[in-house]
N, C-alpha and C positions, 0 to 999 in steps of 0.2 A: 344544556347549560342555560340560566336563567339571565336576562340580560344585566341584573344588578350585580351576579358574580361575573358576567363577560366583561363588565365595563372596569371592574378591578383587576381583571388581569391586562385588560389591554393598558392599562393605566399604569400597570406595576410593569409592563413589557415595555412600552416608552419612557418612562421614565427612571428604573432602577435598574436595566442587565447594564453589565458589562461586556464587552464584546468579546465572545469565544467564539473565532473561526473555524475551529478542527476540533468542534466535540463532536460531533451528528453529520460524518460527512460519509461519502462513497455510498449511501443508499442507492438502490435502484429500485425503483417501485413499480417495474413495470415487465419484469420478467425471471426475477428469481424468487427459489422458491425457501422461503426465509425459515420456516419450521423446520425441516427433517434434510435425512437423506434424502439425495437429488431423485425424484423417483423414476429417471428415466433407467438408473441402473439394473430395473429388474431384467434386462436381457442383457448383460453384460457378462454373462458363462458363456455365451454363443459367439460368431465372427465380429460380431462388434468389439465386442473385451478384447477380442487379439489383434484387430486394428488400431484401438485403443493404444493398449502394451506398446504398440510399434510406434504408433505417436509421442507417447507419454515423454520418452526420455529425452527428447530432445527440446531441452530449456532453454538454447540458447534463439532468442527471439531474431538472430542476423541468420538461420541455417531453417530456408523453407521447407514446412511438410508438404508438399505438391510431389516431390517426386515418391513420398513414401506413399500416397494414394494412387498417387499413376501407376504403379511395380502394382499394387493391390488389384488394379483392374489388369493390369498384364497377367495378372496370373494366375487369371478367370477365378476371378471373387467375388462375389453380389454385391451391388453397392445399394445399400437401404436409404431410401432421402429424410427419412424419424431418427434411425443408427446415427447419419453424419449429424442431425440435429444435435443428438444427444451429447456427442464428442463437444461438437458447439459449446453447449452449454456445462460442461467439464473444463475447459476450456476457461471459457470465461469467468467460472467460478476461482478459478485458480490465479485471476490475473493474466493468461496469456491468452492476450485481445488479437496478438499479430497470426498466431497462429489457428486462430479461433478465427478469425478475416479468412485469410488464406483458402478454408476449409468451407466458408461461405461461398465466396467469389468461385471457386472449383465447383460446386454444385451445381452454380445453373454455367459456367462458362465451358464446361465439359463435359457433365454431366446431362444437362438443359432440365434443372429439375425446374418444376413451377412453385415459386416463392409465395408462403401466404403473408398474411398481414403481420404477422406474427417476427415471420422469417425477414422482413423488411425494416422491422422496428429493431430487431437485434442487430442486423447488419449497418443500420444508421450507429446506433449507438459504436458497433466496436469502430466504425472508420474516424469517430467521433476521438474514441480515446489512442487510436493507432496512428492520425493524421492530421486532426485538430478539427474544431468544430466548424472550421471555412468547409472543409470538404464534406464535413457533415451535412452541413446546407445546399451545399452543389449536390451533393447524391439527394435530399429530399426536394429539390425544385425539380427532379429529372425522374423522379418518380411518378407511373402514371397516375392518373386521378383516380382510377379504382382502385388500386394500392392505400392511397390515401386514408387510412384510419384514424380513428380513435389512437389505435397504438402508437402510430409513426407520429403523432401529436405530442402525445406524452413522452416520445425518446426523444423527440428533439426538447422537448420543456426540461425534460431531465438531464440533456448533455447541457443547455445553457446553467442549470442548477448549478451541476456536478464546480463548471468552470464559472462561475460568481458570476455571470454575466446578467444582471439585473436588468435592463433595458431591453434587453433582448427577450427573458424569458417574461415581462408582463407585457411587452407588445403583441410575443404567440400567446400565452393568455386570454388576452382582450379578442385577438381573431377566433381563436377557439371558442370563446362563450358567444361571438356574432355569428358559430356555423353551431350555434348548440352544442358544441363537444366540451363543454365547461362542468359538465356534473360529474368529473368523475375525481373519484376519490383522489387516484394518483396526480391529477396535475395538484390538486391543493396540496399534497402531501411535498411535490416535488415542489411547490412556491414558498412553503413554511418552511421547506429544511435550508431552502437557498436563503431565508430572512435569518432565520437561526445563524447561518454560517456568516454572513454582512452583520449580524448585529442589529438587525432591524427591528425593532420588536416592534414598535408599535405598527408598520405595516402587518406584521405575523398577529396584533391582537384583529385588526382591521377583516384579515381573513377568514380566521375564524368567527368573526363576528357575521360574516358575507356567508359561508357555510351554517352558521346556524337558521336564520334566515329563510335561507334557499332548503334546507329539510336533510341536509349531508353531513352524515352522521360520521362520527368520529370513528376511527378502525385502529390497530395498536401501532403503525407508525405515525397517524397524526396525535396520539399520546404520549408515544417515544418523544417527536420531536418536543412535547409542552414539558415533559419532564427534562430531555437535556436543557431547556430555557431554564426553566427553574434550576438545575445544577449547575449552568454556568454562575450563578449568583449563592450557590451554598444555600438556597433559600428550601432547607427541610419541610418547612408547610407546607409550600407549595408542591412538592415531590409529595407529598405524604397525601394532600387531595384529592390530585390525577390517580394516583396508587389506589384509594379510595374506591373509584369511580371505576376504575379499570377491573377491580376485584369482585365487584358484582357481575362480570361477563369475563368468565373462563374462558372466551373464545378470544379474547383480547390481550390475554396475557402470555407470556414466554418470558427466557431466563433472560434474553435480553432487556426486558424491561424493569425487571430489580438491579441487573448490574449496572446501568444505567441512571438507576435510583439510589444505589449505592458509590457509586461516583460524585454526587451532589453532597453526601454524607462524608466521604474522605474530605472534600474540599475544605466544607463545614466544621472539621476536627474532629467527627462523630465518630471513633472506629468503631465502638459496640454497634452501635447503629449500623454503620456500612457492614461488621459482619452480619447482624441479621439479616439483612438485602441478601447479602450473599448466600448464605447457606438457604433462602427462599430460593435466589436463582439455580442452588445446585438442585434442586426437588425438580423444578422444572427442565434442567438438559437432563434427567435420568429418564423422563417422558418423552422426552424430546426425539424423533428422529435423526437431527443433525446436530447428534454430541461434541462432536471433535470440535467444534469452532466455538462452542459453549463449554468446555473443558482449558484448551488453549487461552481463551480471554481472560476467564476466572483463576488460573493459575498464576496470571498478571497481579491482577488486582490484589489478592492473597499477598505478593512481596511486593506490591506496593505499601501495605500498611505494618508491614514488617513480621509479618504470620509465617514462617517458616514451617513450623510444626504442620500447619493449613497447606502448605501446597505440595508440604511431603504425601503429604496422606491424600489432596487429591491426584496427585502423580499417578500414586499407586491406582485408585481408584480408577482413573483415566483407561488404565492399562488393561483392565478388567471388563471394561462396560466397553472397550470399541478398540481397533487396530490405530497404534500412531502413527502418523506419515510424519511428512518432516515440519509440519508447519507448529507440529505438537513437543517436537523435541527443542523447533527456537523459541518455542514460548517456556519449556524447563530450563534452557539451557540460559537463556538470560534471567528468568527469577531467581535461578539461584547465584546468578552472576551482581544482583542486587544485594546478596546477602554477601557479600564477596567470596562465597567458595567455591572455590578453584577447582579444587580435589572433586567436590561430588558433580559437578560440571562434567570435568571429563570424562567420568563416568557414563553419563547417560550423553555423552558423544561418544565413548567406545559401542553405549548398545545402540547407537545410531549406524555406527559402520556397522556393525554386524548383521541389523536388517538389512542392507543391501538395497539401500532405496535410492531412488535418482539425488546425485550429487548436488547438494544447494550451498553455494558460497553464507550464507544468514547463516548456516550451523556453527562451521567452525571458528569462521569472524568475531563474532562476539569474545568467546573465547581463546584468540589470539591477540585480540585485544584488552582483555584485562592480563595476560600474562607478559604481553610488551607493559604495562601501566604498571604492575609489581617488579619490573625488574627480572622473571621468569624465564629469562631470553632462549635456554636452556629446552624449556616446557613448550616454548613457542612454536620453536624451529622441529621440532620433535611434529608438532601437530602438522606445521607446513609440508615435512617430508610424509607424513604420513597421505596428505590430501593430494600431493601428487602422485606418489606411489599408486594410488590408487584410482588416478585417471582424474582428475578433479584440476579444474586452471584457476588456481589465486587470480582474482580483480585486483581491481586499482584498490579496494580497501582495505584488502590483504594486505599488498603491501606500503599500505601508506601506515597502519595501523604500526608495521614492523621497524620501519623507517623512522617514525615521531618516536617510536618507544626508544629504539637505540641511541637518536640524537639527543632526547631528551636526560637520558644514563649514559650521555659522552660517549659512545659505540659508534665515533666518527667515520671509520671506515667499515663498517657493515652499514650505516644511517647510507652511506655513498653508493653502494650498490642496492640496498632496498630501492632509495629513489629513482635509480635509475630503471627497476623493475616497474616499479608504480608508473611514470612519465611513459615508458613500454605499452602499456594498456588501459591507462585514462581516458577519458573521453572531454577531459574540458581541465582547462588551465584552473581555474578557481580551485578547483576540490584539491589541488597538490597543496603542503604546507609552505608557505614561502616564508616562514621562518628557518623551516629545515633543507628548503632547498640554498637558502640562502649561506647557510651554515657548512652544509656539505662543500660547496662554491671555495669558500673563504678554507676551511682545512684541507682541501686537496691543492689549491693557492700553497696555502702554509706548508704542504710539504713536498712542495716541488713536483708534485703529480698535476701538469698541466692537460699532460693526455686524457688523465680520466675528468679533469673538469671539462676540456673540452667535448668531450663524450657526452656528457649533461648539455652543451648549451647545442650539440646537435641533434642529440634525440626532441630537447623542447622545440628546432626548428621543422625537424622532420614531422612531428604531431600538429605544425602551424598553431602552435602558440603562442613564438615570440613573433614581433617583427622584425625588419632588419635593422632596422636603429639600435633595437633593446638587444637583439645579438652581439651587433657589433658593440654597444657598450657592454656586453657581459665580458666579451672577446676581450675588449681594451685593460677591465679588469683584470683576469686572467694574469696579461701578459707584460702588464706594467708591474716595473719591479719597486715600484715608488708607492706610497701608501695615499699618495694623494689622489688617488679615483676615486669615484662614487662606488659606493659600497653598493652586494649583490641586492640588499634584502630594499635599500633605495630604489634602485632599479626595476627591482622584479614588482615594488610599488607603482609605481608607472606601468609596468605590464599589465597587471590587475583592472588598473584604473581603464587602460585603452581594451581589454579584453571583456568589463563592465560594458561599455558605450558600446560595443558594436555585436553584444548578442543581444 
């Protein structure tokens, strides 16, 4: 870049974005593998794949796999330290960091495998997003000095990224460039996406002014990031430059970086435009090793712009070029939940149950929540008995979803038992409706059903939501027969407010 087009964009970076915290976020630049299929799977027909299997289905992140590894060696199985890497990294890929920890920590605590630099930097990161980035720093001060990499630099630069910690991640920075370990691609990549995320742009032009400089050359996530900058602003030229630049080095290009390009164009009003973007990015997942996650996205963006016809046809397509797991049927199941139908939803969640794949709450939610939202209730409850029937446990959004729809359609006493299912397995006061709880309160009041209101304000103590003040004032409401108490939806306002201040 020449420094009279660098000094324009740093110029147009501090001066004209607007701040987009959640365009360009959850990169990891320092251990996945962004092109294709994971390639560790090529031995996954052999005892890996069936250790694997035995893992896989258990999703729920509170139920350790330690004892499915343990049984594995009881019952004299090889244990591979590349296999358990690989699970690792399957793992991770999927989001399930605690159980992906788990399977680290059992490696060398039982196993005594020896961890390379590699295996150190992954294990920072997950305790990073399993336990918060305090521990992630207690586990890198306690690391030996030979340990100490390039990599465990970049994971901890990248967990301070990930969690907006600005001060933290140019302080390791500046230590990093005083031990040399400043030229690599990934901490610049990990400092631009954390400025991206804050809004910073003119530090982020500063940067890459500091990389051009120094002879560090741009690679397709420091172009990703310059393109989400420019799409936070709709600013088409600028998208259409980087796109440019990028296009002369096929090495640099993937579907992500049109759909990315084509994001800046929805904003813009362009849709001819964003579908060109688009049908570039679909050339590119058809090359692509790792379809599924490039199929999934673009199936989005398609109803996002109101393309129906477009994500009918890539569905099908989807179905032909790779195996859907579930993350490809929430990505069908809510675009056509954008277009509001109902009918072809359920659909491709009937041919969901039918593959037989580990149960995800994300499938059928969505769509028990737009048939609580039409009034459906019928459609609803039909889908709920279906997900238990078949071994599947409703969350708290399941049934919160059921609850606001009923209260909302005066379905006063079903709204009464949903929420008391919901309060059952919630994990935090806020996320309950305190409209609808308030309301459930007030008609079980209204019809003399004081046992099942009392029911409500002991499940909220038994979950330590309320305190005893806010109890007893729900109690006092309840049982006064005079209308001159503070109302629920008053009170459960104070709840909120004291359940604010002390998380």
């Amino acid at each position: 870049m020449k420094i009279s087009s660098f000094n324009s964009m740093k110029n147009f970076f501090g001066n004209h974005f607007r701040s987009q915290k959640n365009l360009f976020i959850g990169v990891s630049f320092y251990s996945k593998n962004t092109n294709g299929e994971i390639s560790h799977r090529n031995s996954w027909n052999g005892p890996m794949g069936v250790l694997y299997r035995q893992i896989s289905p258990i999703g729920d992140p509170k139920i350790s796999v330690v004892p499915v590894l343990d049984k594995w060696v009881q019952d004299g199985q090889n244990v591979n330290k590349s296999h358990l890497v690989s699970v690792i990294k399957e793992l991770r890929y999927f989001g399930r960091y605690k159980h992906a920890l788990e399977i680290s920590m059992w490696m060398t605590d039982k196993r005594y495998f020896q961890l390379t630099y590699g295996d150190v930097a992954i294990r920072l990161d997950l305790i990073a997003k399993v336990h918060g980035v305090e521990q992630a720093e207690n586990y890198f001060n306690n690391v030996p000095r030979q340990l100490k990499s390039l990599q465990i630099y970049n994971a901890l630069l990248n967990c301070y990224a990930h969690e907006e910690l600005v001060e933290k991640a140019e302080a390791l920075m500046q230590q990093m460039k005083d031990m040399g370990l400043a030229r690599s691609i990934l901490a610049y990549n990990a400092l631009l996406n954390l400025y991206l995320k804050t809004g910073s742009y003119e530090k982020m032009g500063n940067l890459l002014h500091e990389m051009e400089e120094k002879g560090i050359s741009n690679d397709k996530c420091t172009y990703a990031i310059q393109i989400g900058a420019y799409a936070a602003n709709s600013d088409v030229e600028g998208i259409d430059k980087i796109l440019s630049r990028m296009e002369t080095d096929p090495q640099v290009m993937d579907w992500n970086t049109y759909s990315t390009a084509a994001n800046g164009c929805i904003k813009a009003g362009l849709v001819d435009k964003a579908l060109l973007m688009l049908k570039k990015s679909e050339e590119l997942i058809l090359t692509s090793r790792r379809k599924s996650e490039g199929f999934q996205h673009i199936l989005t963006q398609y109803a996002a712009i109101g393309k129906k016809d477009e994500v009918l046809r890539l569905w099908e397509l989807y179905g032909k070029q790779c195996k859907v797991y579930n993350r490809g049927y929430i990505s069908m199941i809510t675009s056509l939940l954008k277009f509001d139908d109902i009918e072809s939803a359920e659909k491709i969640f009937k041919e969901w149950e039918s593959q037989d794949l580990n149960y995800d709450n994300r499938i059928p939610n969505p769509l028990i929540s737009a048939c609580c939202s039409t009034g459906l209730f019928e459609k609803a409850e039909s889908l709920l008995k279906r997900v238990i029937e078949k071994g599947g446990k409703p969350n708290s959004r399941t049934w919160h979803y059921l609850a606001t729809g009923y209260f909302k359609h005066n379905q006063m006493q079903k709204a009464a038992e949903a929420i008391k299912e919901e309060i059952s397995v919630a994990e935090s006061f806020s996320k309950l409706s305190k409209d609808c709880l308030a309301a459930c309160l007030e008609y079980l009041k209204g019809k003399g059903d004081l046992e099942g209101a009392e029911e409500i304000i002991t499940l909220l103590r038994d979950k330590c939501f309320l305190s005893v003040d806010i109890q007893d004032r729900l109690l006092n409401y309840i049982k006064d027969g005079e209308s001159n108490s503070q109302l629920p939806i008053e009170i459960l306002a104070d709840a909120l407010d004291r359940d604010e201040e002390t998380s």
